[in-house]
ZAMARGU-4260 file (C-alpha; in steps of 0.2 Angstrom, whole numbers, plus 5000, padded with zeros to 4 digits):
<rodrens>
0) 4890/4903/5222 | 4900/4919/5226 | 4884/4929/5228 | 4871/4928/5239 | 4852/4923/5234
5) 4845/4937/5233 | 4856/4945/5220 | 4854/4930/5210 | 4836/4932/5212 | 4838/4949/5205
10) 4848/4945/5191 | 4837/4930/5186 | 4820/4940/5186 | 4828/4953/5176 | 4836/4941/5162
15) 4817/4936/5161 | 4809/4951/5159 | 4821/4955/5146 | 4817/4938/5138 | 4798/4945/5141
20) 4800/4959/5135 | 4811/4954/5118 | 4822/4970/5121 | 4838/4962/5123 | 4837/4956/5101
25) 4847/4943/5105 | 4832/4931/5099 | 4835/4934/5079 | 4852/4927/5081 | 4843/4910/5081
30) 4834/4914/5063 | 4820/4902/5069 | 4804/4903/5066 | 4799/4895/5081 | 4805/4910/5091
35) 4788/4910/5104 | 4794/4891/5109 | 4813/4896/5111 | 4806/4912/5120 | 4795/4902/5131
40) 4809/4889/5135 | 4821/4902/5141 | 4807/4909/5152 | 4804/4891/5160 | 4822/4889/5163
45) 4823/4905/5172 | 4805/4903/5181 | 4816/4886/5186 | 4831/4892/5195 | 4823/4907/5202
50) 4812/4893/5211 | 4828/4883/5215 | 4837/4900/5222 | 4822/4904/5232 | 4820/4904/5250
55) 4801/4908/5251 | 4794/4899/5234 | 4780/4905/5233 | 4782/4923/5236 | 4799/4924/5228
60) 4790/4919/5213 | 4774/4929/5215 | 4787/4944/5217 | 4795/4941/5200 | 4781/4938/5191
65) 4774/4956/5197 | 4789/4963/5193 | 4791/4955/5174 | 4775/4960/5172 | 4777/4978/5178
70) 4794/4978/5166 | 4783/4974/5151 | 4769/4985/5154 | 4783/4999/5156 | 4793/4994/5141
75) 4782/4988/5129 | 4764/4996/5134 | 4758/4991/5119 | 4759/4974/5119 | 4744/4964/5117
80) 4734/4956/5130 | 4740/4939/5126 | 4756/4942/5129 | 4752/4945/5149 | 4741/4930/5149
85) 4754/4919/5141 | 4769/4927/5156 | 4756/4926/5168 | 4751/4906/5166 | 4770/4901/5164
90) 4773/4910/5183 | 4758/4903/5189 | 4760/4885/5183 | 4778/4885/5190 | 4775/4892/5205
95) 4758/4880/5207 | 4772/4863/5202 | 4787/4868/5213 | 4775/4872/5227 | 4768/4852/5227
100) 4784/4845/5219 | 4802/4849/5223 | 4816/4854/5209 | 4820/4839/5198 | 4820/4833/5182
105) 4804/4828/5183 | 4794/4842/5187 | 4804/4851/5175 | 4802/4842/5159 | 4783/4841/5166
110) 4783/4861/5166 | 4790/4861/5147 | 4777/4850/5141 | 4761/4859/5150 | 4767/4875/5146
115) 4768/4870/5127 | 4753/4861/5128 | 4742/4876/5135 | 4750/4888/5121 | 4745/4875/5107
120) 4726/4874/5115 | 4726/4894/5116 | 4730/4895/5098 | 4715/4880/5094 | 4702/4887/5104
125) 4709/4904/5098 | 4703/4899/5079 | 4687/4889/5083 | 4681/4905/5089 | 4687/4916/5079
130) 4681/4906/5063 | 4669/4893/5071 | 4667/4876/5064 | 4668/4881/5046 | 4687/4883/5048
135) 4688/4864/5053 | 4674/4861/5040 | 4685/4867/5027 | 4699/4858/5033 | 4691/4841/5031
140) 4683/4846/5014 | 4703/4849/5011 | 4709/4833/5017 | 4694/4823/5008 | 4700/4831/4992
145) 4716/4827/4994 | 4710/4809/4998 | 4703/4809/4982 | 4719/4814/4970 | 4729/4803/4979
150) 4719/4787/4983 | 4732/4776/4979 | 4742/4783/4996 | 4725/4782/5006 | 4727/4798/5015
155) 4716/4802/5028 | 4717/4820/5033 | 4706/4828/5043 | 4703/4842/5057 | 4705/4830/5070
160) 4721/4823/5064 | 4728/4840/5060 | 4722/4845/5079 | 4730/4829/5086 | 4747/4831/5075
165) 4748/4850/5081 | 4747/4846/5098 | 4760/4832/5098 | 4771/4841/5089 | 4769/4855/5103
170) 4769/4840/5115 | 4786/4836/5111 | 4795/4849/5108 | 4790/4854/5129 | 4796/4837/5132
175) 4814/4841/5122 | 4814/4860/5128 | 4813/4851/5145 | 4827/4839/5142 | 4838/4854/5135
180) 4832/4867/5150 | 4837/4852/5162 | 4855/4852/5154 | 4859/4871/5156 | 4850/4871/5175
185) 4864/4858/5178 | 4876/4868/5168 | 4873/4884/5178 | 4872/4877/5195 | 4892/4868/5190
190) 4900/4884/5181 | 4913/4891/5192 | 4921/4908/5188 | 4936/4918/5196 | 4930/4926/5213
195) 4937/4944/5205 | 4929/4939/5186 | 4919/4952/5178 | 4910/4951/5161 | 4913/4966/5146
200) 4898/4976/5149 | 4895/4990/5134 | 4889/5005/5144 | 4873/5009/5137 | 4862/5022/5143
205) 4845/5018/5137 | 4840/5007/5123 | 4833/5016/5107 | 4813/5016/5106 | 4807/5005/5094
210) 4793/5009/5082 | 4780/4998/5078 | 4772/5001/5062 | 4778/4985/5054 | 4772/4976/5066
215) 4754/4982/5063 | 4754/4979/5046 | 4760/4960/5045 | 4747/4959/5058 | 4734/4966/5046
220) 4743/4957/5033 | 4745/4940/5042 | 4724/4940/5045 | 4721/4946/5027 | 4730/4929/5023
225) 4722/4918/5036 | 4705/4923/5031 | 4708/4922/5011 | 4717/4903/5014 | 4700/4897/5024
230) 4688/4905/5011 | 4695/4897/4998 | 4691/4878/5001 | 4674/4884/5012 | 4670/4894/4994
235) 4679/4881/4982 | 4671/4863/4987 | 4655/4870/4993 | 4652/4877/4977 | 4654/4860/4969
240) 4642/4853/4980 | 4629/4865/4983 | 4627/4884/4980 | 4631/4890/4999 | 4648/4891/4996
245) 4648/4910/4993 | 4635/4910/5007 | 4647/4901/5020 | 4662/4909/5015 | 4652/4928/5017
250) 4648/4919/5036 | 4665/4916/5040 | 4671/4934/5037 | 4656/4942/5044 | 4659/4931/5060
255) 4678/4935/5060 | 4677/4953/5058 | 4665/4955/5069 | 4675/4943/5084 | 4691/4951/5081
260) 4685/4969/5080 | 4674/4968/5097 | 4692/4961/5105 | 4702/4973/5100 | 4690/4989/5100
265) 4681/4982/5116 | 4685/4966/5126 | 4704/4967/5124 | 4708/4985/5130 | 4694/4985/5144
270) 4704/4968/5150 | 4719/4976/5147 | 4714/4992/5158 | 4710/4979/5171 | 4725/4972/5171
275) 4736/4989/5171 | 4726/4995/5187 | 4730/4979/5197 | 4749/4982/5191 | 4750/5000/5197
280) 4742/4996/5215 | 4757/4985/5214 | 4772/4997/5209 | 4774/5007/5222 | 4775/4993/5231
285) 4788/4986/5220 | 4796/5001/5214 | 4813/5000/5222 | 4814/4983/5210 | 4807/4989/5196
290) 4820/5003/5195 | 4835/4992/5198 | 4829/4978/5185 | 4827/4993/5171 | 4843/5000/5175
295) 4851/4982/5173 | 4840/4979/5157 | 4853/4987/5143 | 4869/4979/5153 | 4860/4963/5153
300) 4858/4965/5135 | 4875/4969/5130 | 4880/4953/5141 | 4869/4941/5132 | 4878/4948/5115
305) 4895/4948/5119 | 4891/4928/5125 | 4884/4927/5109 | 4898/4929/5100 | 4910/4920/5114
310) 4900/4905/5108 | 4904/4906/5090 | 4917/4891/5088 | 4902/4880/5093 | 4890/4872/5085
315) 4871/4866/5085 | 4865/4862/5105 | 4882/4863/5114 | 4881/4882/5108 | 4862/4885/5115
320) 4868/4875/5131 | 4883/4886/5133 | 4876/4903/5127 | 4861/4903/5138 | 4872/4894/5153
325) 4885/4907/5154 | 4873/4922/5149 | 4864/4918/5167 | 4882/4914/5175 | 4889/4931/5169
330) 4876/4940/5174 | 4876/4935/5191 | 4895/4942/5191 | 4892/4958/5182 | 4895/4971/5193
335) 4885/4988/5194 | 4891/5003/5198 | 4883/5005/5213
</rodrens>
């Protein structure tokens, strides 16, 4: 490498705060609707060489998981607090793995699975408190329904199964995401670029703010759904059986209000606070980083677009591979004006 470490360092913990952070759009490009496992790929990877690059492991890692962090709470204040949880677990888990266990193929495909693994649990326990065993009541009602129409097929669908198919599925694409992060760590460690090479940089000032109305109303919209697909069946079969259909569906809305409502008026913005106040002991002490790793956000950005469209003539993974590979190479090579 033409740079030294701590440059790279630099450049690899901003590339993952804007991959935090989702202001570099480059995302949509995929159309996938899997973009929280791409998203949380990318950060792996990254998490991943930063820990190869580092002198210090532990603290290099510590140090750009603060800094990610205070990116996010500076650029998206808004966001919710599962967003920091989910940052924070991936930082911690790779810095807890590449602290025992040196930089392989191993532990890196071992990072892609748990971290997949933990977001699929958080999304299970997630819904079993949210909507309590009536959701996966409803669920095997469902899937003994289903059963019935179709006896010939002998289905057996149940909450269990659905639980167990979920987390394999979640499973397995850590264990492919590993695979593929494996490839383009290898990619990026072998790239070699004219000592004098310098990637198109758009000079952008500031990126435009975006608004977020939309968002809070397929948020509002996405949990109207959710509750009027589980009230159906809890309402539907129940009804046929006994008369506490009505009953259990009423239940499972009261509940559900009541759980979601006390997060978001009460639990989640008092943890929130909590977690802001431990971030702003921290900036001063970080603050010389945090201003070079925004000012390098919007060149970043225009970086990862203009690789983008470099990578059009490919197809399928060799594009991923190359697009994400020579993002991360580039950047290393841009150079500021300072």
């Amino acid at each position: 490498m033409q740079y030294n470490n701590k440059l790279i360092i630099n450049r690899l913990t901003a590339l993952w705060a804007l991959n935090e952070c989702g202001i570099g759009g480059f995302m949509h490009a995929f159309s996938s609707p899997f973009t929280g496992i791409i998203v949380g790929g990318v950060s792996i990877l990254l998490i991943t060489l930063i820990a190869s690059y580092a002198k210090n492991l532990r603290s290099t890692l510590i140090k750009a998981l603060i800094i990610v962090l205070l990116v996010k709470l500076s650029v998206s204040p808004h966001s919710p607090l599962p967003a920091y949880l989910a940052v924070s677990f991936q930082g911690i888990l790779g810095i807890i793995l590449f602290s025992l266990l040196p930089v392989n193929r191993v532990t890196i495909v071992l990072l892609g699975v748990l971290t997949y693994l933990e977001s699929a649990l958080q999304k299970v326990i997630v819904l079993t408190i949210i909507y309590g065993q009536s959701l996966w009541n409803a669920i095997d009602s469902y899937g003994a329904w289903i059963s019935t129409k179709f006896n010939s097929l002998a289905l057996n669908i149940s909450s269990k199964h659905l639980i167990l198919v979920y987390l394999i599925f979640y499973g397995v694409s850590g264990f492919l995401a590993g695979l593929l992060i494996l490839r383009v760590y290898k990619a990026v460690h072998s790239i070699k670029l004219p000592n004098n090479f310098n990637p198109p940089v758009l000079d952008i000032a500031t990126d435009p703010k975006t608004k977020h109305p939309k968002k809070k109303r397929k948020l509002i919209l996405f949990w109207c759904i959710t509750v009027v697909v589980i009230l159906l069946p809890l309402i539907f079969f129940n009804s046929n059986n006994n008369n506490n259909g009505w009953k259990t569906g009423l239940y499972v809305v009261a509940r559900s209000l009541i759980i979601i409502g006390t997060w978001y008026i009460i639990l989640g913005p008092l943890t929130l606070k909590l977690l802001n106040k431990f971030l702003q002991k921290r900036r001063s002490q970080y603050q010389t980083e945090l201003q070079q790793t925004l000012l390098l956000l919007p060149h970043l950005k225009s970086i990862v677009n203009y690789v983008w469209k470099e990578s059009k003539s490919l197809k399928g993974l060799n594009r991923v591979q190359y697009f994400i590979s020579r993002s991360i190479v580039y950047s290393f090579h841009f150079k500021t004006s300072k």
